[in-house]
C-alpha positions as CSV (number, residue, x, y, z in Angstrom):
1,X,0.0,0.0,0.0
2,X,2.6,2.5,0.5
3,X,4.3,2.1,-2.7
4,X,1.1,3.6,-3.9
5,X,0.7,6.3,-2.1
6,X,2.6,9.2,-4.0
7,X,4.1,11.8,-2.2
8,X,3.7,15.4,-3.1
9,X,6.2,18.6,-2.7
10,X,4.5,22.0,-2.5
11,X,3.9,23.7,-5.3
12,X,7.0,26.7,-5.5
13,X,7.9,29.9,-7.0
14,X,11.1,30.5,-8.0
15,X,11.4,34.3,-6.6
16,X,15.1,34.8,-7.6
17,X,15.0,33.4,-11.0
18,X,12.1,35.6,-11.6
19,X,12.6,39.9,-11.1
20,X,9.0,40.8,-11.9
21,X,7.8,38.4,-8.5
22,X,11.0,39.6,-6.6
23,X,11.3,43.5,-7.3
24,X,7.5,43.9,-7.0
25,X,7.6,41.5,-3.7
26,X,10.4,43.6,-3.0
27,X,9.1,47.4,-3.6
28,X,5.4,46.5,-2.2
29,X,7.3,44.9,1.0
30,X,9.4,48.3,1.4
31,X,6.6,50.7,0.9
32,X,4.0,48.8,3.0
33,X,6.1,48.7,5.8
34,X,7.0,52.2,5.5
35,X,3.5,53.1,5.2
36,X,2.4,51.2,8.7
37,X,5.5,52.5,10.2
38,X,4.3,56.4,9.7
39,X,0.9,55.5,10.9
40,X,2.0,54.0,14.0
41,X,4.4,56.6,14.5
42,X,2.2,59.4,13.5
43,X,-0.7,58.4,13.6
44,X,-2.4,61.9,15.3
45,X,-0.5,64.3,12.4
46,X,-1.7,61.6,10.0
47,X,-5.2,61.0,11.2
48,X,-5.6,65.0,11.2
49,X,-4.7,65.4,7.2
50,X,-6.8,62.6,6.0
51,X,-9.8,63.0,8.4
52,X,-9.2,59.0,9.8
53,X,-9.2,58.3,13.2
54,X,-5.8,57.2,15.3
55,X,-8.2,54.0,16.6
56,X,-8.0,53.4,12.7
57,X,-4.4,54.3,11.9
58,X,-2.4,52.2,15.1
59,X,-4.0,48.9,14.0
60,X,-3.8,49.7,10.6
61,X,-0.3,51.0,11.0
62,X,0.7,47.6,12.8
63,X,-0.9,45.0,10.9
64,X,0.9,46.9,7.2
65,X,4.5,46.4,9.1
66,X,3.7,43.2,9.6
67,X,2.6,42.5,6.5
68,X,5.5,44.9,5.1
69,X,8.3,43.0,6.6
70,X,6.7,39.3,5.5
71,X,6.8,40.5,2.0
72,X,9.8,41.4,2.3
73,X,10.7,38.0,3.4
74,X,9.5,36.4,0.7
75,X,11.2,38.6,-1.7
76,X,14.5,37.6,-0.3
77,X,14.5,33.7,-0.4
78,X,15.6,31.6,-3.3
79,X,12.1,29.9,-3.7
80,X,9.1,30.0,-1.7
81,X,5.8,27.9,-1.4
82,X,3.3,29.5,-4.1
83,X,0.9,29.7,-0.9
84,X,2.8,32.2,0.5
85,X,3.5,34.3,-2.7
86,X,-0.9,33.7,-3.3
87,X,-2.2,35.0,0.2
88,X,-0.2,38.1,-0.5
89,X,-1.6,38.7,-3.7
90,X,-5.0,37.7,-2.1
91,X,-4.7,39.9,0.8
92,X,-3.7,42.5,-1.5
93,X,-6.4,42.5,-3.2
94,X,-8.9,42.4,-0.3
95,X,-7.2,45.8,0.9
96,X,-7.6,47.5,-2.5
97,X,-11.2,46.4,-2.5
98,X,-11.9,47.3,0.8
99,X,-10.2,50.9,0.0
100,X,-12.5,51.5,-2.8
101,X,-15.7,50.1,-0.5
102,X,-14.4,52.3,2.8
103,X,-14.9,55.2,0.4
104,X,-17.8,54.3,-1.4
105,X,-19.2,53.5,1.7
106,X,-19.2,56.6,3.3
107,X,-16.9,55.0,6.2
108,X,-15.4,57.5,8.5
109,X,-15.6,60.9,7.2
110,X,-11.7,61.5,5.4
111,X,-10.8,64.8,4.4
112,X,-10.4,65.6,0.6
113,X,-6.7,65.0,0.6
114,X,-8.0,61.5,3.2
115,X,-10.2,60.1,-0.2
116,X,-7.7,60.4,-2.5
117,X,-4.4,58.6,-0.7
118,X,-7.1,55.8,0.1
119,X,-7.6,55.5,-3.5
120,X,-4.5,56.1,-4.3
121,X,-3.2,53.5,-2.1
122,X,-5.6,51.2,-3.3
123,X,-5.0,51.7,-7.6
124,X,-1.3,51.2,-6.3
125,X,-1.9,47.8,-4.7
126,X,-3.9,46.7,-7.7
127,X,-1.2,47.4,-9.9
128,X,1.2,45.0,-6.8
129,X,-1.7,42.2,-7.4
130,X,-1.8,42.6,-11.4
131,X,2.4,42.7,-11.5
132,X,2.4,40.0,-8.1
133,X,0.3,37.4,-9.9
134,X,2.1,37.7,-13.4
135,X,5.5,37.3,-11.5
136,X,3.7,34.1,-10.2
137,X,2.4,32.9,-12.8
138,X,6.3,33.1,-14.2
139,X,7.9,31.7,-11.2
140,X,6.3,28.5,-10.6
141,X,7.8,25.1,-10.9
């Protein structure tokens, strides 16, 4: 019985061999991280421009250099499982989404300036999921 059981390896993207995936893991990992960091450390100055409140921006702010650095993990190995390289173009997506519904919405009540980083923000990580899952599609074994 067990010669017929096959075993399987995960499927995996080859990150290094591929500098779409890896510079656009790379740059999104960078500039989300950088992006949490100011909310966190900011996050009054920042809520004050773009009309958000700081209960908003801390979370926010932590969860995006979390993210941030992971990303940038991944852009650094050799390989990694295509899991890994998919949730962050899933959860990429779900935050670009989510911009466009938080404004069309009516959530919170941002300032001018507020509305357009959010979308902003969000037509930029669209263009991370378009370039993320054409790297992928590129990458895998």
């Amino acid at each position: 019985m067990a010669a017929d059981t096959a075993t399987r390896t995960p499927a995996v993207a080859r990150i290094r061999e591929t500098p779409l995936l890896r510079w656009t893991l790379e740059f999104d990992g960078i500039v989300t991280a950088l992006n949490g960091l100011v909310y966190v450390l900011a996050a009054g100055w920042v809520g004050d421009q773009l009309g958000l409140p700081t209960a908003l921006l801390y979370p926010a702010g932590a969860l995006l250099v979390v993210m941030g650095a992971f990303v940038f993990f991944v852009s650094t190995r050799r390989a990694a499982p295509v899991l890994w390289v998919g949730a962050i173009i899933v959860l990429n997506a779900v935050w670009a989404i989510d911009s466009v519904i938080v404004i069309a919405a009516g959530w919170f009540d941002p300032t001018t300036a507020g509305a357009m980083w959010i979308l902003l923000q969000a037509a930029m990580i669209a263009v991370f999921v378009v370039l993320q899952y054409t790297g992928l599609k590129r990458a895998r074994r």
